[in-house]
N, C-alpha and C positions, 0 to 999 in steps of 0.2 A: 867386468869381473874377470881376471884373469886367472884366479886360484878356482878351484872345484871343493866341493864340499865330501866328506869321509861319505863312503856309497858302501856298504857289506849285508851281509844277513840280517843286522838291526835294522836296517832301512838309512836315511842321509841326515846325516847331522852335518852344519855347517854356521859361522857367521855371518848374521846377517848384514849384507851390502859387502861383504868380502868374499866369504866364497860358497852364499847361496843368498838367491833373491828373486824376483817376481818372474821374470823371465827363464831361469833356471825352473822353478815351478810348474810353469805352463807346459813350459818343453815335456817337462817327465809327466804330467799331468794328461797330456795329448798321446802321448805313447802308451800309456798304462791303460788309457781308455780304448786306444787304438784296439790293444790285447787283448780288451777283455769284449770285445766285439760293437761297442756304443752302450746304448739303454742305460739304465739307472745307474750313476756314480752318485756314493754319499760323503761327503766332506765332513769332517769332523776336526775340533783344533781347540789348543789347548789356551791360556789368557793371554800369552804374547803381545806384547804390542805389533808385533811385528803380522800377527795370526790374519787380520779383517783382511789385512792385500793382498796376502797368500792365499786366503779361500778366492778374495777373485783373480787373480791366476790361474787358480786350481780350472774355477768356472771357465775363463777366455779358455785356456787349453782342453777341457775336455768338452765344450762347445764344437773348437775349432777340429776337434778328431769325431764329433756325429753324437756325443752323449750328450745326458740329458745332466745337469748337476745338482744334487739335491743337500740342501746345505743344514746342517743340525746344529749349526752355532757350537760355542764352546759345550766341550762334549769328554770326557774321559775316554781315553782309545780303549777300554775294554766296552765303553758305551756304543761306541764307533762300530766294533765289532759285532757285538749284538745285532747292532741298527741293520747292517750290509745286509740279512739273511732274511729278517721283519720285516724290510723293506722290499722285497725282491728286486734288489739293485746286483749289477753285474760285479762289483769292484766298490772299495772304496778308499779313500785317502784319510789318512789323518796328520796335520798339521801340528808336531811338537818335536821339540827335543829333548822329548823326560826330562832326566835327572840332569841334562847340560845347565847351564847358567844362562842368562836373561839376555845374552848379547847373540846366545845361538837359537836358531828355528830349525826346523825339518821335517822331514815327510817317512810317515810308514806309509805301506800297502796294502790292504785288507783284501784278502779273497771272495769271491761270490760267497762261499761257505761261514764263511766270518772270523777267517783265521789269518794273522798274517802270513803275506808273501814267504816260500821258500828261499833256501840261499838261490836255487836256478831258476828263480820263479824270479827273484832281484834282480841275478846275474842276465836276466832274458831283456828287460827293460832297460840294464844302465848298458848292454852290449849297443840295443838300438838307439840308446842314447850318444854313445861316442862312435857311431855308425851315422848319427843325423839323419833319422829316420824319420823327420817329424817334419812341420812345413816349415817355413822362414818365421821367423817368432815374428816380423813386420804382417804375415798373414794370421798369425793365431793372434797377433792383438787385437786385428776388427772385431772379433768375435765377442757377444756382449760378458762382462765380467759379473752379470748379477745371476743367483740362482733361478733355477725353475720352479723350485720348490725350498721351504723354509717348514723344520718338524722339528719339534721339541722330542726327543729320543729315551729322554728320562725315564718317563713313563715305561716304554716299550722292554727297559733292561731291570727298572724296580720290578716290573710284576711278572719279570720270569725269575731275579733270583730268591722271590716270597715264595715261588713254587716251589723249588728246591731246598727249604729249610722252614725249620719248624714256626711258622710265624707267631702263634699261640703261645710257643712255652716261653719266646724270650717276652711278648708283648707281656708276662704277667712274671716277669721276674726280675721286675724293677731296678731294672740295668742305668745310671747314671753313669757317662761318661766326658775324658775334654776333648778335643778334635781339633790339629792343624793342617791344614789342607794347601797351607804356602800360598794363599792366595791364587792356587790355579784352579784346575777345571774338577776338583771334587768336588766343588764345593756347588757346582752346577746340579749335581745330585745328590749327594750325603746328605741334606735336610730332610730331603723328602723320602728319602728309602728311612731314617730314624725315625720320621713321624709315622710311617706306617708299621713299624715295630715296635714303637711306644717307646723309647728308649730316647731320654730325656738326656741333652748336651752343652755344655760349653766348650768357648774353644777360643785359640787366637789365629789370626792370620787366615780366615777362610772371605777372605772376597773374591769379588770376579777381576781382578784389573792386572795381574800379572807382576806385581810388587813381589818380588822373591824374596823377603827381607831375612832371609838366612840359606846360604849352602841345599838348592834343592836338595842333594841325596840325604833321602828319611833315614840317617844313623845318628844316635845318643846325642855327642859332641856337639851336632847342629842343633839340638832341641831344647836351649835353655827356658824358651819361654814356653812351650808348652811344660817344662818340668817343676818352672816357677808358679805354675797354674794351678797342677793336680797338688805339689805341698801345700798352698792356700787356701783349698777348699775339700773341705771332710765331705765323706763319703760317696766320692766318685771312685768307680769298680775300675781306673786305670786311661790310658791316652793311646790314642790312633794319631799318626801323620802320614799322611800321602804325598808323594813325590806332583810335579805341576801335569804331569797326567793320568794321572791315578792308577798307572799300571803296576805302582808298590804302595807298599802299606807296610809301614811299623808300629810297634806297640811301646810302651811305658806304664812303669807300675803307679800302682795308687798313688801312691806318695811320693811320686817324681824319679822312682830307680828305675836306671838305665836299663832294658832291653836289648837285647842284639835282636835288629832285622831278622838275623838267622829264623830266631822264632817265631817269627809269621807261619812261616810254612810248617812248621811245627805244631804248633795250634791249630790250622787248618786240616791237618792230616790227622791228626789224632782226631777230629771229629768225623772227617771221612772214611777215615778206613774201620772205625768202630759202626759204620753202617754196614761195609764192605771190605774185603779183605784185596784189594786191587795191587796188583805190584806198581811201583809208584817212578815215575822218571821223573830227572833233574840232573840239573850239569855238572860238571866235574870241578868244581869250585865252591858246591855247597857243603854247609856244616856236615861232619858226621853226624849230628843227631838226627839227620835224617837215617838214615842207618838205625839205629835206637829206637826209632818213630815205629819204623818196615818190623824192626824183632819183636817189638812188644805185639802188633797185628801178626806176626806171623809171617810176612809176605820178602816180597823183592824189590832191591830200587836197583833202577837202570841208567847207568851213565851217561851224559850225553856231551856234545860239545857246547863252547861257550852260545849264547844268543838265543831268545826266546824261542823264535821259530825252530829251531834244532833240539830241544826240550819237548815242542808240540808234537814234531813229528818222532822223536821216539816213543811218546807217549800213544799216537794211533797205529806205530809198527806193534806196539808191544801190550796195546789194549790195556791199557793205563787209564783207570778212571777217574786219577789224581795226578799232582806233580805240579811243577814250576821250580824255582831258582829262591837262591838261598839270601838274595836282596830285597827280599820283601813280598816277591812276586806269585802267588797261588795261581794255578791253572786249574778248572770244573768245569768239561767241556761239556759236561750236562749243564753247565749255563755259559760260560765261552771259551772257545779256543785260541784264549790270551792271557797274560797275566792281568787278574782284575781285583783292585782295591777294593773295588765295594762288595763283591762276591767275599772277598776276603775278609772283612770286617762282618758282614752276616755270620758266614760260618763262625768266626768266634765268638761273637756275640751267642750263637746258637751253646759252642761249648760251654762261655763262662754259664750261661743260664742252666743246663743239664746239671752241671756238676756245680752250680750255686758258690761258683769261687773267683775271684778278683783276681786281673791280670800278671799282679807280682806269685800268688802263694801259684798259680798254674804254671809259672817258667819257674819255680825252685821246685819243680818233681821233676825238672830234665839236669842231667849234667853240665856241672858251667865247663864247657871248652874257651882252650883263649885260643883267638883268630886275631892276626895281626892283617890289614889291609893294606899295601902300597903303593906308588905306584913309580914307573921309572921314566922321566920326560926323552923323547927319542926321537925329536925333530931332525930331520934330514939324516938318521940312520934305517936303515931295513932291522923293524924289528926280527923279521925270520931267519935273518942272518945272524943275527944276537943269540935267538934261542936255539940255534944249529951248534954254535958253539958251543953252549953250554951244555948240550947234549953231550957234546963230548968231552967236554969238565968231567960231568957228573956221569960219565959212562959204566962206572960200576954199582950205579945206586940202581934199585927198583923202581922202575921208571913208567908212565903211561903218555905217550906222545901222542893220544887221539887229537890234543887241541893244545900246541903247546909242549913244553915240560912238564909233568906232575910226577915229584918225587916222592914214594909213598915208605914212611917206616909203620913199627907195630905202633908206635905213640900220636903220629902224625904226620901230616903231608905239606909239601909246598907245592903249589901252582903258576909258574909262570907262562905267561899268553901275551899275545897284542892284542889292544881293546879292540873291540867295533865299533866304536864310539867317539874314541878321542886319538891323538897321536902319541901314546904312551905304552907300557907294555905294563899291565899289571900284575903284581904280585901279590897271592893271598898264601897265609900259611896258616895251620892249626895245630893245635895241640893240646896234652894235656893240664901242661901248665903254659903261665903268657914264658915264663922264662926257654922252654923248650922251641915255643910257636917265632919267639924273635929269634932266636938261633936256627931255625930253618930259614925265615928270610932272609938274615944277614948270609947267611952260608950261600945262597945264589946272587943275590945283588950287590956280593960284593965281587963276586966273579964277571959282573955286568961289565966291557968294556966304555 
């Protein structure tokens, strides 16, 4: 394997047998263990084909560093998370590449706490990694590749997010809905957290085998057949899709109308913050209705830079008892310190039941913003030299350079960054009409050399 897999604050996205595979695994697997002192590591991974030989990797390397490895089978990384703190395990791994495509794998981090790794908390582990701080991978492969332990996790993350929300009112508020789960790892849990809420479903594409048979990332455009679904059959309150590790969730109306992701977190907040009035953090690339969300409660949202973990931690600087990202992502660190799909589907489930109303007529009481999504391919350029320059294109605009370019008017913003993800540099714009939101992105990418 001569290429390396993308290593930032999301954690390593890579292809697999090209530039991340079992050996790569073990290596980071034996260091991370190393760090977190031995004891309990919990593995968790999403349907990959590629997942069974990554967990034993995971196992040979955190064997070969003195840990113990305790494996939960396909698991949603908000379930992973949960699991690290229930378990009193030191650290734990989880095996996916979200929203990548079926040819790529990868590894988050998970804290003893149950939050993922920090950016320095990353940067600690890939420094020792291209330092070779680890033994000769010919000694971390004697080490046996099966678990010490094998736990079903389900349980442990259902019956802490039934604590945290009204189980009663939605079990008697005869919620029908459809559910695509891409065939990855929600589907390892979403049965059983609906049958404990009484919330009766159909759905397509929710197996365990790792068939992606449409564009993992949960947006409209990818969802024809769950939207073929919800117009076919009457009287279902609306559709959920989860990305292949369930750390986003989007919605769809009753009868098949498109959703923006946006409004996940919008529907989750409005039920949160109507418990609680918390100032709310999220990154600098989500919809202004979050904004909308903060005014109606009264409160503050705090910007943050792009990547989960930089959301979490301005959410603990700033005593944020909500928040996540505008891709689907809900954070309730009263039930995890991740973005968590199934937390997130409770929580709306809790609101459609309150307020006795179906997922289309709940997203027309918010403003339709248009968000234009894009993205720029930037193989063998430095994106930061890209948006250096454009800084100084765009030097007389109102600008916020925490993470990136973000050009802000009184109608709307553009966002230009380089992903953590992929090798592109995306661009998101908003506004109040789609014709102003495309004229912001055209306005920087076409400045793009």
């Amino acid at each position: 394997m001569s290429n390396l897999p993308i290593m930032s604050v999301s954690g390593i996205r890579g292809v697999v047998g090209k530039t991340i595979d079992e050996d790569f695994v073990a290596k980071i697997a034996f260091i991370q263990t190393k760090q977190a002192g031995g004891g309990k590591i919990v593995i968790g991974r999403d349907t990959r084909p590629s997942g069974e030989s990554f967990m034993k990797a995971a196992c040979r390397g955190i064997r070969a560093a003195g840990g113990i490895p305790v494996n939960i089978g396909i698991a949603p990384t908000p379930t992973t998370c949960v699991a690290v703190p229930a378990l009193g395990a030191n650290a734990g791994i989880i095996l996916t590449a979200s929203h990548n495509p079926g040819q790529y794998n990868g590894y988050k981090m998970v804290h003893k706490t149950g939050r993922l790794f920090k950016g320095s908390e990353c940067d600690s582990v890939y420094n020792a990694f291209f330092n070779n701080d680890y033994h000769p991978i010919e000694i971390i492969n004697k080490s046996a590749a099966e678990p010490a332990e094998t736990i079903d996790a389900a349980v442990i993350h259902i019956e802490k997010i039934c604590r945290n929300i009204d189980v009663d009112l939605i079990r008697n508020a005869g919620i029908s809905i459809a559910i695509d789960s891409i065939n990855g790892a929600a589907a390892a849990v979403f049965p059983k957290l609906l049958d404990k809420l009484s919330v009766t479903w159909i759905g397509v594409h929710n197996k365990l085998d790792g068939d992606f048979v449409h564009n993992p990332e949960p947006r409209p455009e990818h969802l024809g057949d769950l939207a073929s679904l919800l117009k076919n059959n009457n009287g279902l309150w609306g559709g959920f899709v989860f990305d292949p590790d369930a750390d986003r969730l989007a919605t769809m109306g009753e009868n098949g109308e498109e959703i923006s992701e946006e409004m996940t977190l919008v529907f989750a907040l409005d039920n949160l913050l109507s418990r609680a009035a918390t100032p709310v953090a999220t990154n600098m690339s989500t919809s202004m209705l979050i904004d909308d969300v903060a005014k109606k409660y009264k409160t503050s949202v705090i910007r943050t830079k792009i990547g989960e973990a930089n959301v979490v931690e301005g959410m603990m600087k700033n005593n944020c008892l909500a928040g996540g990202e505008g891709n689907g992502g809900v954070i309730y660190p009263v039930i995890s310190c991740a973005r968590d799909g199934l937390a997130g589907i409770a929580l709306i489930l809790e609101l459609m039941a309150k307020q006795k109303k179906r997922l289309s007529k709940l997203a027309n009481e918010w403003p339709l913003y248009a968000i234009v999504k894009e993205k720029i391919a930037c193989e063998g350029k430095n994106p930061a030299a890209i948006i250096d320059r454009l800084n100084t294109v765009f030097a007389d605009e109102k600008r916020d350079n925490l993470d990136g370019m973000k050009i802000i008017r009184d109608y709307g913003w553009v966002h230009l960054r380089s992903s953590n993800t992929e090798p592109i540099i995306r661009c998101y714009a908003e506004a109040r009409t789609m014709q102003q939101a495309k004229e912001l992105a055209e306005m920087v990418m076409k400045k793009v050399p």
